[in-house]
VOFI-248308 format. One record per residue (C-alpha): residue in one letter; x, y, z. Coordinates in nm, 2 decimals. Example, Ala and Ser with C-alpha at 12.3 -4.5 7.8 and 13.67 -1.06 7.14 Angstrom:
residues 2
<node residuo="A" px="1.23" py="-0.45" pz="0.78"/>
<node residuo="S" px="1.37" py="-0.11" pz="0.71"/>
//
This chain:
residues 108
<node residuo="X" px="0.17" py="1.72" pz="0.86"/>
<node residuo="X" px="-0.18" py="1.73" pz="0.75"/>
<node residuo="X" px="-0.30" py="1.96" pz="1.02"/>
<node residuo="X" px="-0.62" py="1.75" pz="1.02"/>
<node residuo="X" px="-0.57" py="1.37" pz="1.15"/>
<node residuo="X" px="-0.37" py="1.08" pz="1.14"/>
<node residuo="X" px="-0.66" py="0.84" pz="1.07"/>
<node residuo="X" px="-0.65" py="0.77" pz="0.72"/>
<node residuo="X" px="-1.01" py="0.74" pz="0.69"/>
<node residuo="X" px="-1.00" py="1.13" pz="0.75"/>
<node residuo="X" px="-0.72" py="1.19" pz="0.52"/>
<node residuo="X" px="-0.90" py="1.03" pz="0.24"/>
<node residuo="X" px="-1.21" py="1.22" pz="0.29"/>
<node residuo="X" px="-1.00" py="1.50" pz="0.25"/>
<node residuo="X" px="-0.80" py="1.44" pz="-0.02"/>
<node residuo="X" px="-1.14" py="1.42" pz="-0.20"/>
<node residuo="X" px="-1.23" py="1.75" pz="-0.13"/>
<node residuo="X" px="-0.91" py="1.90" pz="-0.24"/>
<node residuo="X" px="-0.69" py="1.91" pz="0.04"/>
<node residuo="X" px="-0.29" py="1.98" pz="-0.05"/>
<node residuo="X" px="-0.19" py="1.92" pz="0.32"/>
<node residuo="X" px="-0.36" py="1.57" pz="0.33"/>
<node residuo="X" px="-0.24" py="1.47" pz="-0.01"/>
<node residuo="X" px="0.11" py="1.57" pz="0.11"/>
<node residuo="X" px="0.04" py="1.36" pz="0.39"/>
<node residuo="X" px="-0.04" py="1.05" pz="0.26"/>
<node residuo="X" px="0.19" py="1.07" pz="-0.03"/>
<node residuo="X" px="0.52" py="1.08" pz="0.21"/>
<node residuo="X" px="0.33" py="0.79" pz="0.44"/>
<node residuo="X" px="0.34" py="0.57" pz="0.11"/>
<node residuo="X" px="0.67" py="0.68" pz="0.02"/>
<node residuo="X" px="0.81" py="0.62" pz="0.38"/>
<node residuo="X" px="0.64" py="0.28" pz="0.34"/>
<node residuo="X" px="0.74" py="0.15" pz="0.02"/>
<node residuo="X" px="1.17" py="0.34" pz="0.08"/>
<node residuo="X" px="1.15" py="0.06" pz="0.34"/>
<node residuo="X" px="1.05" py="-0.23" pz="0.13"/>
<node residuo="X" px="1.29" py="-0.11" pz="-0.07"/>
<node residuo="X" px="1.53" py="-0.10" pz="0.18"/>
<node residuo="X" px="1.39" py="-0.49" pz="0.27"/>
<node residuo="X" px="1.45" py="-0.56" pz="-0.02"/>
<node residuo="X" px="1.82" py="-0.43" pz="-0.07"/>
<node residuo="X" px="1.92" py="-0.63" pz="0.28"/>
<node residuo="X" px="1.73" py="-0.94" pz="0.19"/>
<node residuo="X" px="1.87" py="-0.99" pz="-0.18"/>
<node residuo="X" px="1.49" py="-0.99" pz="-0.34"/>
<node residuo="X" px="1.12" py="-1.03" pz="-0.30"/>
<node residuo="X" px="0.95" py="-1.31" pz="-0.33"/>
<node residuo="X" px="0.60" py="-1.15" pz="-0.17"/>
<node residuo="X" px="0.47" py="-0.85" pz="-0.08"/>
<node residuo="X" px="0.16" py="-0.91" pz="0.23"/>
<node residuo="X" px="-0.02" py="-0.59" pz="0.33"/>
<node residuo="X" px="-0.23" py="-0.63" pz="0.68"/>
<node residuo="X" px="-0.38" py="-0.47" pz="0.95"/>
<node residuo="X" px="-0.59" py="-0.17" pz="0.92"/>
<node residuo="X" px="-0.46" py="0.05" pz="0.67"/>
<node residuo="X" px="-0.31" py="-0.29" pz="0.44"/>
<node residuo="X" px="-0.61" py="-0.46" pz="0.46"/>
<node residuo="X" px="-0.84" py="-0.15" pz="0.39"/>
<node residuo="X" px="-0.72" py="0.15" pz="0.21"/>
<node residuo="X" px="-0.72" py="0.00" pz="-0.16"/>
<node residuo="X" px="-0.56" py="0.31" pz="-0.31"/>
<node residuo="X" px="-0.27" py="0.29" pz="-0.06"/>
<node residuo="X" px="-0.18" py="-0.06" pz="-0.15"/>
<node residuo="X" px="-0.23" py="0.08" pz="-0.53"/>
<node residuo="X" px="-0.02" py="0.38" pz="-0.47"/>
<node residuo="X" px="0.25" py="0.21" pz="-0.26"/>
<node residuo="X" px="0.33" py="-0.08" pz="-0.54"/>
<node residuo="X" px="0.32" py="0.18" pz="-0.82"/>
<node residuo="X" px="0.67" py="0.27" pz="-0.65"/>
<node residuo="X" px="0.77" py="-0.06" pz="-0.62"/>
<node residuo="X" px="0.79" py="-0.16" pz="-1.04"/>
<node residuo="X" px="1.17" py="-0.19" pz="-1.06"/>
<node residuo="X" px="1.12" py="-0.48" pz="-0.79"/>
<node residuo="X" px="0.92" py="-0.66" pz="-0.99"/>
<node residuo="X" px="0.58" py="-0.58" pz="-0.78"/>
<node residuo="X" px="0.31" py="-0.56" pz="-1.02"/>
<node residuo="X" px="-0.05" py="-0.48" pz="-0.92"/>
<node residuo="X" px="-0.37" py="-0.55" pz="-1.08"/>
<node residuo="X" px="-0.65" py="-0.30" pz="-0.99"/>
<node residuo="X" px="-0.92" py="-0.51" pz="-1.03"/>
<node residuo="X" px="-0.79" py="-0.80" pz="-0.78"/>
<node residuo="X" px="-0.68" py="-0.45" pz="-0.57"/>
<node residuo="X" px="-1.05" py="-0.40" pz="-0.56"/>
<node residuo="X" px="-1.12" py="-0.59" pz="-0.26"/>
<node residuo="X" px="-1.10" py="-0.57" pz="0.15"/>
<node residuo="X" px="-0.98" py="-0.94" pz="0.33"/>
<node residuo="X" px="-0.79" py="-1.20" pz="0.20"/>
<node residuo="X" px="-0.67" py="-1.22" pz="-0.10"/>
<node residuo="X" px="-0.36" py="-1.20" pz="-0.39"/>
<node residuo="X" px="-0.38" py="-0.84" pz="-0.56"/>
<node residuo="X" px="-0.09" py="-0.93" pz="-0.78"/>
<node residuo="X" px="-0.11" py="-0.96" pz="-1.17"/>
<node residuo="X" px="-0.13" py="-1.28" pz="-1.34"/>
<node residuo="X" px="0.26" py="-1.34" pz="-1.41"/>
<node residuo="X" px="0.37" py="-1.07" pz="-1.14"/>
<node residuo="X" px="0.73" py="-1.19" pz="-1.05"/>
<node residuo="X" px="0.64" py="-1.08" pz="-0.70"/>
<node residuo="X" px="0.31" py="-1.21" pz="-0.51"/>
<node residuo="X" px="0.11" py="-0.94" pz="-0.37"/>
<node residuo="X" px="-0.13" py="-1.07" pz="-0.08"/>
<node residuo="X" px="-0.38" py="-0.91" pz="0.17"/>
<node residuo="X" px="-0.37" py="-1.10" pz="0.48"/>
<node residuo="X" px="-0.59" py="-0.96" pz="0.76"/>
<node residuo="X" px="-0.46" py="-0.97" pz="1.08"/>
<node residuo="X" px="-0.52" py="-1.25" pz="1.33"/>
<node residuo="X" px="-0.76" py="-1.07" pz="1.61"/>
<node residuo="X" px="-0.72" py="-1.24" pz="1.95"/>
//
């Protein structure tokens, strides 16, 4: 879709520098990912937590951000400044009906 890469590292870069095709890009990855929490969440009856991992959950800070900005109406609520941060950690706001961790992936 972007024409340029799928490495989000790349998409990024570009997105800085203006690129519509790579803003495109990531915007329907995010919205692909958070349609299926959604869709998790309409099976499942709820969320109780919300654990991004591996390399684009535990890395790209603006993903997680721009993925739980769709994710209000089920009760996911991010704080930016917890957001701030690469490795373990809860990114969810104080009082956040759902907990938001990172969780970095076990390597073997």
């Amino acid at each position: 879709m972007s024409e340029l890469s799928n490495d989000m590292r790349v998409l990024r870069g570009a997105i800085n520098a203006g690129d519509a095709k790579a803003r495109l890009a990531v915007d329907t990855f995010n919205w692909t990912i958070a349609k299926g929490i959604g869709s998790f969440f309409a099976e499942l009856g709820g969320l109780d937590m919300l654990v991004f991992t591996g390399g684009i959950g535990e890395n790209d800070i603006a993903a997680r951000a721009e993925i739980c900005a769709g994710l209000s109406a089920l009760g996911v609520v991010l704080d930016p400044k917890r957001n701030n941060v690469r490795g373990e950690a809860v990114i969810s706001a104080e009082g956040s009906p759902v907990n938001v961790r990172v969780i970095p992936r076990q390597r073997t």
